[in-house]
C-alpha positions in Angstrom: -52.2 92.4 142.7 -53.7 89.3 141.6 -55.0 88.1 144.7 -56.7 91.6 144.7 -57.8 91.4 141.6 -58.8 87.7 142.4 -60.8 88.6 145.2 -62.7 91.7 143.2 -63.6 88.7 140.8 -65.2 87.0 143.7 -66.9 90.2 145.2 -68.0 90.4 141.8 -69.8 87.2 141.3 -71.4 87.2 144.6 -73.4 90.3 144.4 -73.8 89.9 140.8 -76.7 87.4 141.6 -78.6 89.7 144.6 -81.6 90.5 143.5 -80.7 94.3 144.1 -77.5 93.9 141.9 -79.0 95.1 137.9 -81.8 97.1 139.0 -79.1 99.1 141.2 -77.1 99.8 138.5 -80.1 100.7 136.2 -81.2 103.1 139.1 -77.6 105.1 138.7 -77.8 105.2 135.3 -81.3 106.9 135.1 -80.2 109.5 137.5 -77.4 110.2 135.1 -79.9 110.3 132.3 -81.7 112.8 134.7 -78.4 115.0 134.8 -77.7 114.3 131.0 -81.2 116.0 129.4 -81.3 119.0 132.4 -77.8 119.4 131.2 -79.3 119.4 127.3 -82.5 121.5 128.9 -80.0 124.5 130.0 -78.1 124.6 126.4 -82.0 124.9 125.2 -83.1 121.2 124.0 -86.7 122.1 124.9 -86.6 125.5 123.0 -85.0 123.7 119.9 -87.8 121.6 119.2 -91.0 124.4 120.4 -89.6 126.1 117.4 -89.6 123.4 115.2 -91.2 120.3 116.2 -93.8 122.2 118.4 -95.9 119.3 118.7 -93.2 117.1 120.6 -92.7 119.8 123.1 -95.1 120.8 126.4 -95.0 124.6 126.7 -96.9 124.5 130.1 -95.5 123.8 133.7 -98.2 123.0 135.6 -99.3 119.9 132.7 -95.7 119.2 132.9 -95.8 119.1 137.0 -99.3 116.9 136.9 -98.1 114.6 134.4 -94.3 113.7 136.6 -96.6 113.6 139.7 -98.6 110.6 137.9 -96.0 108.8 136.6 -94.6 109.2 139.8 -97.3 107.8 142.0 -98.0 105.0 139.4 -94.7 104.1 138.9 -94.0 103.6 143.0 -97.4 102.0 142.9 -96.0 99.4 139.9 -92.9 98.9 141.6 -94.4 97.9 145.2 -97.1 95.7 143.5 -94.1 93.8 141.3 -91.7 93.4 144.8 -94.5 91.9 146.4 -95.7 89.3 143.8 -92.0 88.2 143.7 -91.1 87.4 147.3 -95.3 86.0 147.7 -94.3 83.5 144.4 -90.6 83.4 146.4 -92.4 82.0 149.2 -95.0 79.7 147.3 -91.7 78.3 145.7 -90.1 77.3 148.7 -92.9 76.6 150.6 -93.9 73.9 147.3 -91.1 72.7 146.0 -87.2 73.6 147.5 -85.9 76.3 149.2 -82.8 75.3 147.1 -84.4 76.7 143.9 -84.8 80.5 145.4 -81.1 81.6 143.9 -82.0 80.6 140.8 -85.4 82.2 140.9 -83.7 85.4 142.5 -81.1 85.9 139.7 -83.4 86.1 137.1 -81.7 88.3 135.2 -85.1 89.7 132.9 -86.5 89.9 136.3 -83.8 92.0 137.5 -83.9 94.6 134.5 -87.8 95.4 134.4 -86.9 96.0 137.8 -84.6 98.5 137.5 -86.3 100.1 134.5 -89.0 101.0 137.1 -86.7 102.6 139.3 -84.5 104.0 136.8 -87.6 106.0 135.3 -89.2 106.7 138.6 -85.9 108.4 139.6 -85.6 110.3 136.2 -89.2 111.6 136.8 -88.7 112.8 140.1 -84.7 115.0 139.0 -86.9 116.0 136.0 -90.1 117.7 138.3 -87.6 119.1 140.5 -85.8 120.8 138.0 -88.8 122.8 136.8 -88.6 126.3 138.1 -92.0 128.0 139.2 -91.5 130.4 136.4 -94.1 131.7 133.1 -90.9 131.8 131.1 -91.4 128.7 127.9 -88.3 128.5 127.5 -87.5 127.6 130.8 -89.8 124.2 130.8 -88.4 121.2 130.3 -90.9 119.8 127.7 -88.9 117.4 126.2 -87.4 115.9 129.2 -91.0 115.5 130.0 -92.1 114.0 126.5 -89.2 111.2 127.0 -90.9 110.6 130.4 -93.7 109.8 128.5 -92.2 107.2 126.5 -90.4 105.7 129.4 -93.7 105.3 131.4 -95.2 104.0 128.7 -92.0 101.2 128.3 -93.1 100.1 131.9 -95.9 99.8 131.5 -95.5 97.4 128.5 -92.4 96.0 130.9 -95.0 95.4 133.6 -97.3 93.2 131.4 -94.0 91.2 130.1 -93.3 91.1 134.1 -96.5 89.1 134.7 -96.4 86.5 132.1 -92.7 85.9 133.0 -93.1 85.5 136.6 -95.9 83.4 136.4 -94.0 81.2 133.7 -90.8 81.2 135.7 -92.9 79.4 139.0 -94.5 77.0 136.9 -92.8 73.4 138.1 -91.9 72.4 134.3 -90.0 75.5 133.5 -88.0 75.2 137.1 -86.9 71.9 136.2 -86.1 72.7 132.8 -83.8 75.7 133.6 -82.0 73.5 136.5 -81.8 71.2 133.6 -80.2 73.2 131.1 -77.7 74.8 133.2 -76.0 71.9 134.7 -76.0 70.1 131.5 -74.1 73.3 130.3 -71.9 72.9 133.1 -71.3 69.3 132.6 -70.9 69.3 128.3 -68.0 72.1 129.3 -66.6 69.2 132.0 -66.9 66.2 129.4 -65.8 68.3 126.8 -62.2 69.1 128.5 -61.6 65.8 129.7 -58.4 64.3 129.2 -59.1 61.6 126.6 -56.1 59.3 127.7 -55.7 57.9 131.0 -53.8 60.0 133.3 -51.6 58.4 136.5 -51.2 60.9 139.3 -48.7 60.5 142.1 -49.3 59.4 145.7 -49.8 62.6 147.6 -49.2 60.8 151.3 -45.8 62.9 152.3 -47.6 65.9 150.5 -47.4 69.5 153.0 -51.1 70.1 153.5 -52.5 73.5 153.7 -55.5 74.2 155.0 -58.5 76.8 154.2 -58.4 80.6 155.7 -61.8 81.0 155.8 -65.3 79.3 155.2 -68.2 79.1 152.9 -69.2 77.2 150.0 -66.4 76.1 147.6 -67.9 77.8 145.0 -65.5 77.5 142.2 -61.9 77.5 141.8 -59.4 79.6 139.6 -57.9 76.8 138.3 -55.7 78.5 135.1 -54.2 80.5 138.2 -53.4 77.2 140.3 -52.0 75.5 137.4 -49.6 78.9 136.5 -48.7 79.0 140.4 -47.9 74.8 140.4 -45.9 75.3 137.3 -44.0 78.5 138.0 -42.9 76.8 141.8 -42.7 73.3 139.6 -45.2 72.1 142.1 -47.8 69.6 141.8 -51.7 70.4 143.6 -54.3 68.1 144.7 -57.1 69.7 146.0 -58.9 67.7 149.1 -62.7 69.1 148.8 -64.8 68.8 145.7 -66.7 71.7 145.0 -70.2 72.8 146.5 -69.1 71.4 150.1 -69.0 73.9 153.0 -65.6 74.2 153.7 -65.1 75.5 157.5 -62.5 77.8 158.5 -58.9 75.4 159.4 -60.1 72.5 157.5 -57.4 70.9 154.9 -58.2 72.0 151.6 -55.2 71.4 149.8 -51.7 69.6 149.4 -48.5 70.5 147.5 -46.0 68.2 146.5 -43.2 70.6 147.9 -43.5 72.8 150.7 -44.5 76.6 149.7 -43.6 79.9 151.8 -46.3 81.9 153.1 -46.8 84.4 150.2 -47.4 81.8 147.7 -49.4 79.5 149.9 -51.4 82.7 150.3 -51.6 83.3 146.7 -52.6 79.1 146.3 -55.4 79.5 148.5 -56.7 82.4 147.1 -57.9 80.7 143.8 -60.4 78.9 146.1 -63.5 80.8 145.5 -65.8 80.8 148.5 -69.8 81.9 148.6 -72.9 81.9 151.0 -75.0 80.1 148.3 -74.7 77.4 145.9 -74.8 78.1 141.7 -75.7 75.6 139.3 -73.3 77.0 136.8 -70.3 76.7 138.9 -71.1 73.1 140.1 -73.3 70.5 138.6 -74.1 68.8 141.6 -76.3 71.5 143.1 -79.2 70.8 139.8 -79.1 66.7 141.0 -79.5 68.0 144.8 -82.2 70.7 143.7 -84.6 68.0 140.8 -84.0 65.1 144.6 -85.4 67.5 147.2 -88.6 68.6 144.4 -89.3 64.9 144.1 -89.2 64.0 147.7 -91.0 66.9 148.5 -93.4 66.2 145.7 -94.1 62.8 147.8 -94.0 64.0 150.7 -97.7 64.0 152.5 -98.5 67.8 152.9 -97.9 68.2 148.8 -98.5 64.6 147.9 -97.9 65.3 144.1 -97.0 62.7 142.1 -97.0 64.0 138.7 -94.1 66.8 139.7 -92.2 63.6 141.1 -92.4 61.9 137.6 -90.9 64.7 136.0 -88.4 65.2 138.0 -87.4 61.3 137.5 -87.2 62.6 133.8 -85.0 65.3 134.1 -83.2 63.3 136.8 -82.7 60.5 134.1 -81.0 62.7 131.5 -78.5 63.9 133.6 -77.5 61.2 135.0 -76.5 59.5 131.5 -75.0 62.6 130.5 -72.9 62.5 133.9 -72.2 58.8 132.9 -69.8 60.0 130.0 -67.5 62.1 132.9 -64.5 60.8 134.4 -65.0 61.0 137.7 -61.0 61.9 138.4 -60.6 65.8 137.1 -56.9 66.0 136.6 -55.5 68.7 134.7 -52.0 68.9 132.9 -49.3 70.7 131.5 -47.4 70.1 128.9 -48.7 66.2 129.1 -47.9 66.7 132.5 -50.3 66.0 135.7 -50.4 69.1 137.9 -53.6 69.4 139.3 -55.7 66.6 140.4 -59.4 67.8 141.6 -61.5 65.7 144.2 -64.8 65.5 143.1 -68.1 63.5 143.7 -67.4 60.2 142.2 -70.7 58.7 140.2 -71.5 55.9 142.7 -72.1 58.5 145.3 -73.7 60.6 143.5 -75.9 58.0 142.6 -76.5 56.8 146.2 -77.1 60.0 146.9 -79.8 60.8 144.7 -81.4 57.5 145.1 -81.3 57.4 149.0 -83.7 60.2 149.3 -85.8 59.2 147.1 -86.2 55.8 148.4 -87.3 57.0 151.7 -90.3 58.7 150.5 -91.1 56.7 147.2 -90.8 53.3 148.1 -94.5 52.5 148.5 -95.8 54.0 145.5 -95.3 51.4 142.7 -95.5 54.2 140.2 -92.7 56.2 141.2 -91.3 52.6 141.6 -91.8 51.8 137.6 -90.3 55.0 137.1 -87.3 54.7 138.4 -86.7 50.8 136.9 -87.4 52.5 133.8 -84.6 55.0 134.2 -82.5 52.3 135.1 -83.2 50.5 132.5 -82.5 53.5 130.1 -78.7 54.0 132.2 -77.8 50.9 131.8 -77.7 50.7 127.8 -76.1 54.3 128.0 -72.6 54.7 126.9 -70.5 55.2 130.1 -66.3 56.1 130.2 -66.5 53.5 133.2 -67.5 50.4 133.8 -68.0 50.7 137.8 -71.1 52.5 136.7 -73.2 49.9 135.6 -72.0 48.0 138.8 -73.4 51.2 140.4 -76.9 51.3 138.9 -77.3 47.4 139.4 -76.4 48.0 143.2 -79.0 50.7 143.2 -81.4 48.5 141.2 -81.1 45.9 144.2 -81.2 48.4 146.9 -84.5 50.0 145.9 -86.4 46.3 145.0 -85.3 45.5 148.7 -87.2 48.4 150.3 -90.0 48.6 147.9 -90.8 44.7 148.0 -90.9 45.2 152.1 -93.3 48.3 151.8 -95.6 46.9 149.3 -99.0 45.2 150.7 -100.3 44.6 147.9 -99.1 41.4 145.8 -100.6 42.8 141.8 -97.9 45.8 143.0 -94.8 43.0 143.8 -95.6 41.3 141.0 -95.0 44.1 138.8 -91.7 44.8 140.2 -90.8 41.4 140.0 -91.7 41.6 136.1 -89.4 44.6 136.1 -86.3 42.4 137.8 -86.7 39.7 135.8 -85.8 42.3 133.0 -82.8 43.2 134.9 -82.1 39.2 135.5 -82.3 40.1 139.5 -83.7 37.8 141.9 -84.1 39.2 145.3 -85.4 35.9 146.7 -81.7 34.2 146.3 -80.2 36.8 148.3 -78.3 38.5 145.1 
């Protein structure tokens, strides 16, 4: 039961951030709506309020048929014009700054409910016309089904205008960066805050049984309360092999046990390894340092050659990376003071590397970008940091990038100012160090 109820969890988050996902559900619910006033039509709603609210009641079915064939029309007309200016700012997206981005842009969840309110009330007009019979009887028309279509086209409309300013705030390069932003350093406050604050010793792992994954996909997230209840009821201890965002392929060890488990409950271990097609920023903090690199490279890159976005993105890129300086980079959880779980993940010095390699490639030769990034290092390396290896990090990278960009620089007022910048550092490239 819990692996199926484990596995509805995952169904769950998958689809919950398809584009198709809220205004689906909207969609039902305005059909039911639809159901819910004919229902109230047939116990006489509409006659109710002709005799004694007349003026909120329409006492004519063919006004009441013209007016549901307009809001029709103009609603299917709304809704194809709003589809189409989200997958053409989709495409301007990924065509100008990261394909990686488009999840994020996709699971817009105000996007996702205007929407569905058009659908929703487009479906509700269409049950509502139909259920008008071709009849002179008053009592028979659904005016105030047709007065609450009214209001609902009228919500759309001021839903549509909302629509517009959102969507064309939500593309703008600033506010991409800062959601990115804000989300992983949600995920990574949540991290640093439930850190173990003492030092905790795992054991070796080398004669550990290794179990390997069942099927592939991104390691999405992982279930860890239930790993930790499985390792303590079998008083087992876990370490998991892959850190989380990797593409795990089917066969592929992803974890080890300290004794060896029987086939149910290596089934049931597995199972807490949550797997998707696409990557979240709020499961894995990674993903936002992977998404602000490829918008500054391809900010640099020739065909968008725009280095204002880069400089931003060095900003942003900056921040996190002194808030990711305050993270262990061993997750290992316990129970009862007792180390059960120990979690791979991407230590800070690759991370680092990572981040900076890119961005080398394409930025060496600008001595902007250059200044940029000497002044974030300058900012990390006065940062508070829960290990020291860090700073021996950032000076590595320091080193690294003065090599390339003092060997792609022609022009000597550009090496001098990144010489001014190392002597700040107290490097000196031309000893070797």
């Amino acid at each position: 039961m819990k692996i199926i109820l484990r596995k509805l969890k995952t169904f769950f988050t998958n689809i919950e951030n398809q584009i198709a996902f809220y205004p689906s559900i909207i969609a039902v619910l305005g059909v039911l709506f639809a159901f819910i006033m004919i229902y109230l039509e047939n116990l006489g709603a509409s006659k109710y309020f002709r005799n004694n609210i007349p003026l909120l009641v329409l006492d004519n079915a063919d006004t009441a048929r013209a007016l549901l064939g307009v809001f029709i029309g103009g609603l299917i007309s709304l809704m194809v014009f709003s589809f189409s200016m989200v997958m053409v700012l989709l495409n301007q997206a990924s065509n100008s700054f990261s394909p990686r981005i488009l999840p994020g842009l996709i699971s817009n969840r105000r996007h996702q409910l205007v929407l569905g309110l058009y659908i929703a009330t487009l479906l509700y007009c269409i049950f509502i016309l139909v259920s008008i019979e071709p009849t002179a009887d008053k009592d028979k028309i659904p005016g105030f089904s047709v007065l609450i279509s009214i209001f609902l086209t009228v919500f759309c409309l001021a839903a549509f205008v909302y629509f517009i300013h959102s969507i064309s705030q939500s593309i703008q390069i600033n506010n991409i960066l800062e959601n990115i932003y804000d989300s992983s350093k949600s995920r990574l406050n949540k991290l640093i805050d439930a850190q173990n604050g003492n030092p905790v010793v795992f054991p070796e792992t080398e004669q550990w049984k290794k179990y390997n994954s069942n099927r592939s996909g991104y390691l999405q997230t992982i279930a860890m309360d239930a790993l930790i209840e499985i390792a303590s009821e079998h008083k087992t201890k876990f370490k998991i092999l892959v850190a989380k965002g990797n593409f795990i392929l089917d066969g592929v060890p992803l974890l080890l046990s300290e004794k060896e488990l029987d086939e149910k409950v290596a089934k049931e271990a597995l199972s807490t390894f949550i797997f998707a097609k696409g990557e979240l920023i709020h499961n894995n903090y990674v993903l936002a340092f992977k998404q602000i690199t490829e918008i500054t490279v391809k900010a640099m890159s020739p065909g968008i050659n725009d280095p204002g976005t880069a400089l931003n993105a060095i900003d942003y890129l900056t921040e996190l990376l002194a808030l990711r300086m305050l993270k262990k980079d061993t997750n290992i959880y316990t129970k009862d003071d007792t180390p059960i779980v120990y979690e791979t993940s991407i230590s800070f010095k690759e991370l680092l590397y990572n981040v900076m390699a890119s961005i080398r490639l394409y930025c060496k030769h600008d001595i902007i970008i250059i200044q940029k990034l000497m002044v974030m290092f300058k900012y990390l390396q006065y940062q508070h940091c829960v290990d020291k290896s860090y700073k021996e990090s950032i000076v590595h990278e320091i080193k690294t990038l003065a090599r390339e960009a003092s060997s792609s620089l022609s022009n000597q007022s550009d090496k001098d100012v990144l010489n001014n910048y190392l002597k700040g550092f107290d490097i000196n490239l031309g000893n070797g160090s």
